[in-house]
N, C-alpha and C positions, 0 to 999 in steps of 0.2 A: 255185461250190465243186465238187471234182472228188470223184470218189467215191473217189479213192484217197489217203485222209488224210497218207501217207508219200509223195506225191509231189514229194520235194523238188526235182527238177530242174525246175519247173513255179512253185515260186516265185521271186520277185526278189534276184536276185542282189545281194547287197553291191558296194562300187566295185572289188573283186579279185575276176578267176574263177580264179587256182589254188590260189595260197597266203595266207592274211591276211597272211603278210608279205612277200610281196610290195609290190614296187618300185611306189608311183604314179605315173601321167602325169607330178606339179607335184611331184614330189621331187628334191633336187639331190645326197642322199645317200642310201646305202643305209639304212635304216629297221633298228635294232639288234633282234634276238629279245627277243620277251615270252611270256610265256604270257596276257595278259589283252588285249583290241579290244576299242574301241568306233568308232562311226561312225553317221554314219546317226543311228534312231532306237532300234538295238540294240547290244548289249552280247556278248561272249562272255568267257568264260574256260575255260582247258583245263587242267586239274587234274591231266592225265597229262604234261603237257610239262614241262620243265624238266631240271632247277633251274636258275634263271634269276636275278639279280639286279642291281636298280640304282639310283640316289641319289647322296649325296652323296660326294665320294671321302675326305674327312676329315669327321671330326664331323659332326653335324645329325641328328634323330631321323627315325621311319620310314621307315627304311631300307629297301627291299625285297631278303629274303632266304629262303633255302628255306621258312622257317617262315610266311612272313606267309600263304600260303594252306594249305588241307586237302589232306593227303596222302595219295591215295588208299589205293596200296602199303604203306605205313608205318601207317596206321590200320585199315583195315578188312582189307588185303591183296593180293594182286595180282589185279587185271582177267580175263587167262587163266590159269587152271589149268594143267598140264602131262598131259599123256597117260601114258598105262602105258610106250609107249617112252621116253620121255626119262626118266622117273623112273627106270625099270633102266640105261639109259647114264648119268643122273647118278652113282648109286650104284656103280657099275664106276668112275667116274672116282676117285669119291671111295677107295674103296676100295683103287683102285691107287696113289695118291698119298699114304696112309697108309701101307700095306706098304710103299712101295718105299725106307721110309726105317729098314726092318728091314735091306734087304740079303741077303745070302747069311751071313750069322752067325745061330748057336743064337740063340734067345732062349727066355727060359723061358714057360711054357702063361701064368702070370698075365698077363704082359705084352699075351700076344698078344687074349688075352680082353677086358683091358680098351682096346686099340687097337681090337677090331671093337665094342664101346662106346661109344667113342666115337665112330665111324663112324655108328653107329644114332643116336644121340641128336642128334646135329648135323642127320644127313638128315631123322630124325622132325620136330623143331623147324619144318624151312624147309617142308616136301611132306608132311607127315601130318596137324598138327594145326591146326584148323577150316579142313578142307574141304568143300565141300558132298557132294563124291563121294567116296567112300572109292575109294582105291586099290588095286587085289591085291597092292599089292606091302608095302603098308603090315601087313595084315591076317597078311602071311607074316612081315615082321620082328616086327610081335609078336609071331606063336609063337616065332620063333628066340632073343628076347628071353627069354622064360621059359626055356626051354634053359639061357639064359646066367646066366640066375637059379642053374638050380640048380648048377650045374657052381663058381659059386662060392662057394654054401655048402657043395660036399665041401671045399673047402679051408680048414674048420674044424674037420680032423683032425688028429691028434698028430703025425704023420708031415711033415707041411709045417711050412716054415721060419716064425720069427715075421714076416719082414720080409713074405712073401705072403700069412698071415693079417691083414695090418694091409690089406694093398689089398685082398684081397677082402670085410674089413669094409666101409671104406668104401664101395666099390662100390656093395656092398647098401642102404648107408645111403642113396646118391645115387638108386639106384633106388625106395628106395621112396614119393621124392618125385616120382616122375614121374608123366604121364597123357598119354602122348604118343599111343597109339593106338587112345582110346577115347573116344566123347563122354560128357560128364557135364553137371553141375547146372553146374560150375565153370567148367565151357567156353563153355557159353551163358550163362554171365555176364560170361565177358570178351569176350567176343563183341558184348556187350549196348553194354558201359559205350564198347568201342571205337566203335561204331555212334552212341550216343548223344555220343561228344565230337567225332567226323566233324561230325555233325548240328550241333551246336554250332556250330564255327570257319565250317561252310557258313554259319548264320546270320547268323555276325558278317561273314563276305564280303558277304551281301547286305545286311545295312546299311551296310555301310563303302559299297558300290554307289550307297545310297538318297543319303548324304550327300557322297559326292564326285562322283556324274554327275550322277542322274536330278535332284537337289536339293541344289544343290552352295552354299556359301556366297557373300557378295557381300563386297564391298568397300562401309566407311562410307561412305556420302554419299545426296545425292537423285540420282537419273537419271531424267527427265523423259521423255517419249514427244514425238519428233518428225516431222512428215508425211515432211520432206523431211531432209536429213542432206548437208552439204558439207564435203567432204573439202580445205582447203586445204593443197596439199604447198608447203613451202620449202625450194627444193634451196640449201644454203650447201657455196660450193666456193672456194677457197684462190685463183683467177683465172679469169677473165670464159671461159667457152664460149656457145662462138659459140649452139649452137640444142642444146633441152629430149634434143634424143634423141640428141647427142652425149653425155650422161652413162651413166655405167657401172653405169646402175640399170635393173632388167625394168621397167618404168610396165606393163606389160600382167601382170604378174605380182601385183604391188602391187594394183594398179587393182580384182584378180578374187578377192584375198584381202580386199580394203577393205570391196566389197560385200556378201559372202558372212555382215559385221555386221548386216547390214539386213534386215528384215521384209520380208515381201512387200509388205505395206501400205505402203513406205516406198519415197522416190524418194531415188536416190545423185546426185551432182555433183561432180563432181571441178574444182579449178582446182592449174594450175605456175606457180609464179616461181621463176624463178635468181638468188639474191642471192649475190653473188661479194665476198669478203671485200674485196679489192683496192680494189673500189669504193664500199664502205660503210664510212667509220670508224666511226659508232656500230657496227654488227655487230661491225667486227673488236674493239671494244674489248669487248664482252662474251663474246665467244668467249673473249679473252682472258683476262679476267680469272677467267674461270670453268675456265678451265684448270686442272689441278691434277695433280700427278705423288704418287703413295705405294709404299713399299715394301712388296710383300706375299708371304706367305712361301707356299711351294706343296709340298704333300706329293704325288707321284705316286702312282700306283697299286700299281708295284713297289716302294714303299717309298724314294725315293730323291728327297730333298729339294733343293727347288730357292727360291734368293731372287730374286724380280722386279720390277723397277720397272716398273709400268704407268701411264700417261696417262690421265686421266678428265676428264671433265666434271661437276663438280660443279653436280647439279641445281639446287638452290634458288638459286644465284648467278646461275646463267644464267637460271631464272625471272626473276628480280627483272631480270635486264638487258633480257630481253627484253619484261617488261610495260615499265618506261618506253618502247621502243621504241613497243609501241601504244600507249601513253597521247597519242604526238603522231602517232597515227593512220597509220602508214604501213606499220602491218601487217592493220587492219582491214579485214574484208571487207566486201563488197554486203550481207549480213543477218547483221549485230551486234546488231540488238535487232529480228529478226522472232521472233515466237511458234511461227510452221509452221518454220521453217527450225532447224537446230542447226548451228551452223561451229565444225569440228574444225582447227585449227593443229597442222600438222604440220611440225616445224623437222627435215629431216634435214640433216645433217652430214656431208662428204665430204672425208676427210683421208688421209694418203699414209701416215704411221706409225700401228703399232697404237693406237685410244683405245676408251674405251668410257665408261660413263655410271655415275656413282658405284660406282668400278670393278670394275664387278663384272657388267654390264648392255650390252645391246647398243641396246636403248629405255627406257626410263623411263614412266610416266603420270602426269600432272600436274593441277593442280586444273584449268588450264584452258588447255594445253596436252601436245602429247607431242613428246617427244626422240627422235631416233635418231641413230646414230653409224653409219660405214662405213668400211671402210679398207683395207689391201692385204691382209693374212692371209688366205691362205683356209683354212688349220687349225691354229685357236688350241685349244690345249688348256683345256677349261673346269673347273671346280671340280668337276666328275658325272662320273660314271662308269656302265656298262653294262655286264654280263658279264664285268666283270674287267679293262676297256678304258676306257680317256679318252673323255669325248666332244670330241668338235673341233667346234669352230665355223668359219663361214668366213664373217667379218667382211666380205667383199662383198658376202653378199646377205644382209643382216637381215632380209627382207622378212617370216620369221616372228616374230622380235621386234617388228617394227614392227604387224604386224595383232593379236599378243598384248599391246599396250599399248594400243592404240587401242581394243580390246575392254573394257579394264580403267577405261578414261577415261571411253567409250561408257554400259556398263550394270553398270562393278561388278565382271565376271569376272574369278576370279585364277587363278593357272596351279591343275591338277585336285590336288596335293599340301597344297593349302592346305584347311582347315578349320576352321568353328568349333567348339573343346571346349568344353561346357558346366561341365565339372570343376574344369579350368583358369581357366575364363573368359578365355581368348584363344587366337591363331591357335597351331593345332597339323599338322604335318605327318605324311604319310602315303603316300609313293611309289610302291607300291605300282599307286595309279592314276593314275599321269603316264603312261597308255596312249592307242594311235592318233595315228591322222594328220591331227592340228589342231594350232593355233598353242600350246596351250594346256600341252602336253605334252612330256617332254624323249626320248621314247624314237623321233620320227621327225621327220621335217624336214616334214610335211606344212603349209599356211596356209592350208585350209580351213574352216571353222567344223562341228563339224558336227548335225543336227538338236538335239541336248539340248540345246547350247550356245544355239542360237537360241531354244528355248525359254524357259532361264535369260535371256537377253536381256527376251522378252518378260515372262516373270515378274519381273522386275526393276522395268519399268516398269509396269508394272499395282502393284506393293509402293508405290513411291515415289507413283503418283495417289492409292490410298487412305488410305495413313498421312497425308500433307498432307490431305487431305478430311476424316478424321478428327479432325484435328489444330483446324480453322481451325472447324469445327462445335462442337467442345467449349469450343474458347476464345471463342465467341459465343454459348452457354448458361450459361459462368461469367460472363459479361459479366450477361445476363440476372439472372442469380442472387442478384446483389449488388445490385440495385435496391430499395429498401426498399418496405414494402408499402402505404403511401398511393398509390402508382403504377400498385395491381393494377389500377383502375376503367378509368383511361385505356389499360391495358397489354391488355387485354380485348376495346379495339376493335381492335389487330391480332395477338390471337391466331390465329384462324383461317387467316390468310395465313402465320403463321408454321410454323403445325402443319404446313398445307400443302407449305410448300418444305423441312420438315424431312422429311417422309414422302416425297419424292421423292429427295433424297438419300438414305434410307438403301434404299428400294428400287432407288437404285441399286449403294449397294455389294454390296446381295443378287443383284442381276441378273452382275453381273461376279463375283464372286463363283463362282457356278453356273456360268454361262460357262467363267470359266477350270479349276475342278475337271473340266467337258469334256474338257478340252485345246484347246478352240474361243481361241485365243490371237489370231487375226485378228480373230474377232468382238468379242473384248474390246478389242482398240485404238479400235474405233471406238468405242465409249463412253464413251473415256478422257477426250476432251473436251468430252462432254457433261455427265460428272463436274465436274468443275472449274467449268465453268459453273453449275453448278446449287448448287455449294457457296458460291462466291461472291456468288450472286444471295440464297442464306439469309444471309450474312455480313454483307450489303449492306444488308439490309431490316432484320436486327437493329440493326444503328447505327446505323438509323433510326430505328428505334423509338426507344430508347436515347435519340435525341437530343429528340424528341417528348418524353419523360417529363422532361427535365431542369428545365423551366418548371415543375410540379408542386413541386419544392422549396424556389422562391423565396414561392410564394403558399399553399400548404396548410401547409404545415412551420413554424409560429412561435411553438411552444413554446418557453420557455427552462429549460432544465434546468439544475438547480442542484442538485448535491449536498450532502446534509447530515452533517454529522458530529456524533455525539453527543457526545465529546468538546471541543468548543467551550462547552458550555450550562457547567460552572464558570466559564470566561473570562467570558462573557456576564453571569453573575450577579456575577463578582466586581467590573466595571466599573461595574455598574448602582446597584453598594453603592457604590463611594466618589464615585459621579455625587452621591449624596444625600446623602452627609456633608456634601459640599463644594458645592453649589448649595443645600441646603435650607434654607428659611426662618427666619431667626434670631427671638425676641421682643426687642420694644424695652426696655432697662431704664430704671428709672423713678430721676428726677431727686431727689439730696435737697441742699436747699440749708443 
């Protein structure tokens, strides 16, 4: 540590040394002004830049607009003060650009009185009142102020006309609402309340921070933790090329955004095939069939509507074509059913007219697969806009769509606009912070992932081992539970082994747990599988048991329960009576002859 705490040129520089918006190495566009960056494993915002604005160019909420952050100027005040010189040349301006619309014509003393009034009151308003330093210049318009007080109550004499008794009533009336050159109770209470609602909107920027970077939401599903992670690409192209690096894709671009998904703890593998329509009729007939053309209507930014027909690929059709594909195995890789390994299908798509992916998309992420599209455009105007400006896409390199889907498929991550409202109870947007140079984001063309994101990654996977360990633990203590209790005796002799493998499980979701509240996110992977293991092995031993107790029912259990209803005992007796009318013993009668 260096003794000199402000030694900023002494720490680590971010991936930019002049400007944060500056242009990166792996960008293929210039990167639109924000006032907000993130990167790395830090965050800035600059609260003096702007106005700045960007989102959707028609409809859709959280827009990003002057208002979504605190305004320094406009709340508390301006940053620098002005000095004694500028404030007398402001006043000379102002001054002169009030008189000069008197001219060379009489005008009468009222007029002029209330024109250097309102010269004061305008200048007082902007440079006098709460400043931390009073200015001499302010100190001197007050006096002159009072002057002008009195000079307009002489014209509350007989002698002056009704029409400049009436202004310089009012005059007086307006002044005596003022308090432009003095501090009071009043002043240090709007001072207060301005301070305190700064305070506020800063608060709610850092939660909006908390829940769209640092702990951003996930997408439904489970995402499992894997050693290794294989990337399979499927380049589909319209006719047969010859070799993988004649196509009109960066592979070394892709390849370094693919990875940048991965943990350190994590080994990448990439594998290319070229399937060429030409030569696969199943392909081509699902390409086909999953083709689809819509009319979609486009509002520009200058206001000037435009109707389009765009080509898309309808997802779920082309799922469905492409699982039958694997179902008869000729898209399956080398580890379809390894445990260490995860294989990611990557179908890209390389077509000569504009298309894109339920139209609207450049990738898609799929339950278990992901789509890309490419095509000649290199600047498609998109539904966003930035600073007043379309954003353009250039349909040849998706390569940031394609690593922003694969992320999404991977551990869950949705672009940084998306969140969960708890109010609402569903996804709610927030533009705002679709800032920096990752895939994630619409304000730059960056494909690097960067630190938080990897984190969410990792937090992702650690959510999905413990919820399932939870899961599979409680459904094998309800199993327990419902055992009736002739079974406790037998159940007795594997308590202890049970207690056992249940008290390692939950010390270990305490041990990861701890861990990861660290931010110790490596250490926690490697537990991941130990987890599992050990949840399974309780899971395991309880069905066992389980199954040990079930012989207990056949041979202790032989009571027969019979419910009784009191209502039957009239049935009962009333049978019982005409049993003995009609069986009971007659006497013999006697013979008379």
């Amino acid at each position: 540590m260096t003794n000199n705490l402000l030694a900023v040129e002494k720490i680590k520089k971010p991936l930019y040394e002049k400007h944060p918006m500056a242009k990166f190495s792996w960008t293929v566009t210039e990167d639109t002004d924000t006032v907000s960056f993130l990167s790395s494993k830090w965050a800035f915002i600059d609260l003096s830049a702007g106005p700045f604005s960007w989102g959707p160019t028609v409809g859709g909420e959280g827009v990003r607009t002057e208002l979504s952050l605190p305004n320094v100027e406009k709340t508390v005040g301006a940053v620098a003060e002005m000095s004694e010189e500028e404030a007398e040349d402001r006043l000379q301006d102002a001054i002169q650009e009030k008189f000069a619309v008197f001219g060379d014509k009489d005008h009468q003393a009222i007029d002029i009185l209330l024109a250097e009034i309102d010269i004061y009151e305008l200048f007082a308003f902007k440079h006098c009142k709460g400043r931390k330093a009073k200015l001499a210049l302010c100190e001197e318009l007050d006096e002159r102020m009072r002057d002008l007080k009195s000079e307009l109550q002489s014209f509350e004499g007989e002698e002056f006309d009704e029409s400049h008794k009436r202004k310089a009533v009012d005059a007086l009336k307006r002044m005596e609402n003022w308090n432009l050159f003095s501090d009071t109770n009043e002043d240090f209470h709007n001072y207060t309340v301005a301070r305190d609602t700064f305070l506020a909107h800063l608060g709610a920027t850092f939660w909006g921070s908390m829940r769209h970077i640092i702990s951003p939401s996930l997408a439904d599903g489970a995402f499992h933790y894997y050693e290794k992670i294989s990337f399979q690409l499927f380049f589909i192209t319209q006719e047969k090329v010859r070799h993988i690096k004649q196509l009109p894709v960066d592979l070394k671009a892709l390849m370094d955004g693919l990875s940048s998904l991965a943990l350190p703890s994590q080994k990448v593998m990439f594998s290319q095939d070229m399937l060429p329509l030409s030569e696969d009729p199943a392909l081509a007939m699902a390409f086909s069939v999953a083709r689809r053309a819509a009319a979609v209507p486009l509002l520009l930014v200058n206001g000037t509507y435009r109707r389009t027909v765009r080509s898309y690929l309808d997802s779920s059709i082309l799922q469905h074509q492409l699982q039958r594909l694997n179902d008869h195995g000729s898209l399956k890789g080398l580890h379809a059913h390894s445990r260490s390994t995860l294989e990611i299908p990557i179908f890209w798509f390389i077509h000569g007219e504009p298309l894109l992916v339920d139209k609207h998309y450049q990738a898609k992420a799929l339950s278990d697969m992901v789509v890309v599209v490419q095509s000649e455009p290199s600047s498609w105007a998109s539904h966003l806009q930035c600073n007043g400006q379309s954003l353009l896409w250039d349909l040849r390199r998706p390569t940031k769509a394609a690593v922003a889907a694969v992320s999404e498929h991977l551990a869950g991550l949705l672009p940084l606009q998306l969140v969960y409202g708890h109010a609402h109870e569903t996804a709610i947007e927030d533009w705002t912070w679709s800032t920096g140079c990752n895939p994630l984001s619409i304000t730059s063309q960056g494909w690097h992932m960067s630190q938080f994101q990897i984190d969410t990654i990792a937090r992702s996977y650690i959510l999905t081992t413990l919820e399932e360990s939870i899961q599979l633990v409680n459904a094998a203590i309800h199993l327990l539970v419902m055992e009736p209790e002739q079974t406790f005796k037998l159940f007795q002799t594997h308590e202890r082994e049970l207690v056992n493998k249940y008290n390692y499980v939950v010390g270990m979701w305490k041990r990861i747990s701890t861990i990861t509240g660290e931010l110790r996110y490596v250490d926690a992977m490697r537990l991941l599988y130990t987890l599992e293991d050990a949840s399974k092995e309780f899971v395991d031993y309880a069905n066992a048991t389980i199954a040990k107790l079930h012989p207990v029912h056949c041979t202790r259990q032989r009571k027969v329960e019979v419910e009784f209803d009191m209502t039957t005992i009239p049935a009962f007796l009333f049978v019982l009576v005409v049993l003995w009318i009609v069986l009971r013993p007659r006497r013999p009668k006697a013979k008379i002859n």
